[in-house]
N, C-alpha and C positions, 0 to 999 in steps of 0.2 A: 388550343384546347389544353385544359391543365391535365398533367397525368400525374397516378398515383406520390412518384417521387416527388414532384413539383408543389405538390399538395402536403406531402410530410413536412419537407426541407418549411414552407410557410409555419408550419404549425409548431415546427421546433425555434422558430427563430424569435416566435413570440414569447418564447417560455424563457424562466432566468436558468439563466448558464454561471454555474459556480466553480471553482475553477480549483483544484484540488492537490492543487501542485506547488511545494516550496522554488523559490530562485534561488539556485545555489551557487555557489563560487570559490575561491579560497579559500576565504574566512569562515565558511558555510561549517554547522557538524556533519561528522564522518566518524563511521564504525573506526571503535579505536584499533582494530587489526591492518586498516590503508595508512596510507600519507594522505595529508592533504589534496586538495585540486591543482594543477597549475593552470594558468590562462597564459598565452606570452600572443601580444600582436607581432606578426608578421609581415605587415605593410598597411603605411596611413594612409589616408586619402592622399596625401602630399604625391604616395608614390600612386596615384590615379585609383586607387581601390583598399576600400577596409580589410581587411581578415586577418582569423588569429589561428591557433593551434590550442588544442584542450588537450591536457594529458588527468587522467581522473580512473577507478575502477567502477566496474560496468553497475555494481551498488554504488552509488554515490545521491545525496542530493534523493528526490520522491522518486524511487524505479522499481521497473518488473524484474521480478525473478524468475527465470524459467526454472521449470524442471531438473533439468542438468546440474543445476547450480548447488545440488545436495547430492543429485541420486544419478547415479551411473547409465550409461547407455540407456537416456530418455529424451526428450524433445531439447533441442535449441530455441533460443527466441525465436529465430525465426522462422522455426515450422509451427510457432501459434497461429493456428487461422483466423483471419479476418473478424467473424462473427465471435468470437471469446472474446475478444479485446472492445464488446460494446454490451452489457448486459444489464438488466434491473439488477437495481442497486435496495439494499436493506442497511439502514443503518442502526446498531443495538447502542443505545447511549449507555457507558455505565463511567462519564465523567465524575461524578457526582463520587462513586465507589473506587476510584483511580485516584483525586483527592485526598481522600481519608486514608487511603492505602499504597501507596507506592507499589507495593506487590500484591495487587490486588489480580487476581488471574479469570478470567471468564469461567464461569460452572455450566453444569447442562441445565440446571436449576434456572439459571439465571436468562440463558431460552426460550425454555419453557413460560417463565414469568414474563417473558417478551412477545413471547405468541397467543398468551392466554391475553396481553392486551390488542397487541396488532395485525391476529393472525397467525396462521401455520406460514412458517419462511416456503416458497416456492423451487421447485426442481430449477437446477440452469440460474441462478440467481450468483451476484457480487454482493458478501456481506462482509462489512466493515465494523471495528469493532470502534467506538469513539470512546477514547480515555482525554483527549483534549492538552495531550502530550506534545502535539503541534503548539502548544501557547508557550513553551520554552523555546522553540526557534528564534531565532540564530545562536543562542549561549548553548555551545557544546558543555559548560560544565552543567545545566542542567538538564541538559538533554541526558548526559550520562549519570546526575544524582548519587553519587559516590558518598557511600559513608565515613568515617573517620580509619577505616581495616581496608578501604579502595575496593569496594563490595558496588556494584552497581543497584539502583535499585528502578524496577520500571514494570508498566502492568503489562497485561499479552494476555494469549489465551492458554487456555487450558488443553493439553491432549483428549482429554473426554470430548469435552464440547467441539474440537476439530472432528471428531471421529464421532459424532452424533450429526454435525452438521453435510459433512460430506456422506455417512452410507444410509442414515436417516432421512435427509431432507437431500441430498445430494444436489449439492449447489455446486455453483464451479469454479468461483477462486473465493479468496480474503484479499484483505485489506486493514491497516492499521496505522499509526500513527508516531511509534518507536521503531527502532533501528531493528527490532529482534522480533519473529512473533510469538516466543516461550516470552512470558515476564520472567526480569534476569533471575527472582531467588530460583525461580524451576529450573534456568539452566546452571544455576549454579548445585544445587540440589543431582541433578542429573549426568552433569558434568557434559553435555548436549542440548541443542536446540531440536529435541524430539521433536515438539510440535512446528514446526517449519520446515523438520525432515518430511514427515508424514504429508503437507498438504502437498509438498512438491513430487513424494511418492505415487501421489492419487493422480500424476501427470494433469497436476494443475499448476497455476501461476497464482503469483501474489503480488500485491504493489504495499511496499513498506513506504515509509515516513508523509504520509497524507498529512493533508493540509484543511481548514475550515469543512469540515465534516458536523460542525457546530450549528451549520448553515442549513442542513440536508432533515427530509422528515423521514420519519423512520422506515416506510414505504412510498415506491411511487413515482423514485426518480430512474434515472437510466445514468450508468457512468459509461464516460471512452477513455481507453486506454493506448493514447495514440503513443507508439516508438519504435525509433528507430531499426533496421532490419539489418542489421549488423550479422556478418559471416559469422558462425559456430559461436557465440555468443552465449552467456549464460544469465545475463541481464544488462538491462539497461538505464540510464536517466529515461522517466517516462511522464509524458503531459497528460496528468488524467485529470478530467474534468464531468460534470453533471449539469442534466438538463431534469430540471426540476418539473414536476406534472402540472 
């Protein structure tokens, strides 16, 4: 007899699973504040078993950030629970506006014009912003878009629109596409990643550098956040993916 789970797991397996995660590696971009990745094998099959050693920072490559990783005596990885790390997913496309502008930055305006077509965003919701900043993957020089003064330049969101999204419609992480979730003129401007302090303040998580978000409709899907449970941890590389309605 089939039970409830048996009956999910069928109905999810039918559905397309889009997979949201860059493969990183050495050559892979990385926030200019780390080194690079190392990879080093530690025995080939020759010696009867493959394995190697990764040395990398816990941002590296698509990962979560917890909490801690801005804000003081707050959550580790791994006291996120289970059920956060699997949530309806909203994706706000403003690829189109990321194009024309490099520092183009999310508004609450720009929300609202998002809700007025596809609906008020839902409580407990993953909203991702889509600037299509993944389509520069693997050339870290575009990924970083440096102007001729060595000024980054890249879209993100807005402090307003973090702070309408969380105490307005109070959702419970992001997600984005760039290394940062200020667009760089605002943390240059600021001299801070306000808006990354702030989502990590509201003892939420976020997953930076997504992948084919291009793929995704604007409501409808569900994303997993699957990573590793790493001791005191303040992020990690993480495999997130979606199962589309």
């Amino acid at each position: 007899m089939t039970n409830e789970l048996q009956h999910a797991l069928k109905v999810l397996k039918q559905k397309q699973w889009i997979d949201l995660t860059h493969t990183f590696g050495p050559d892979s971009p990385y926030f200019s504040a780390f080194e690079p990745a190392k990879f080093q094998t530690l025995f080939t099959h020759n010696d009867g078993f493959f394995a190697q050693n990764f040395s990398f920072p816990g941002q590296y490559g698509t990962h979560l950030d917890a909490p801690i990783h801005f804000v003081r005596n707050t959550r580790y990885l791994e006291e996120l629970e289970l059920q956060e790390l699997v949530l309806p997913l909203v994706v706000i496309d403003k690829s189109g506006e990321a194009a024309a502008n490099h520092d183009y930055s999310l508004s609450v305006a720009d929300i609202l014009a998002f809700e007025a077509e596809h609906g008020e965003i839902e409580p407990d919701t993953f909203v991702a912003l889509r600037t299509d900043w993944s389509k520069r993957w693997p050339d870290q020089v575009k990924m970083d878009n440096k102007d001729e003064q060595g000024n980054s330049h890249s879209p993100g969101w807005s402090l307003a629109a973090l702070k309408f999204l969380y105490e307005e419609r109070e959702i419970k992480a992001v997600g984005h596409e760039t290394f940062d979730t200020d667009a760089a003129v605002d943390f240059q401007k600021n001299g801070a990643l306000v808006g990354e302090y702030y989502v990590l303040e509201q003892d939420s998580y976020q997953v930076e550098l997504l992948t084919n978000l291009d793929q995704l409709p604007a409501k409808g899907a569900f994303i997993f956040n699957i990573v590793p449970k790493a001791e005191k941890a303040s992020g990690f590389p993480v495999r997130s993916f979606a199962v589309l309605p």
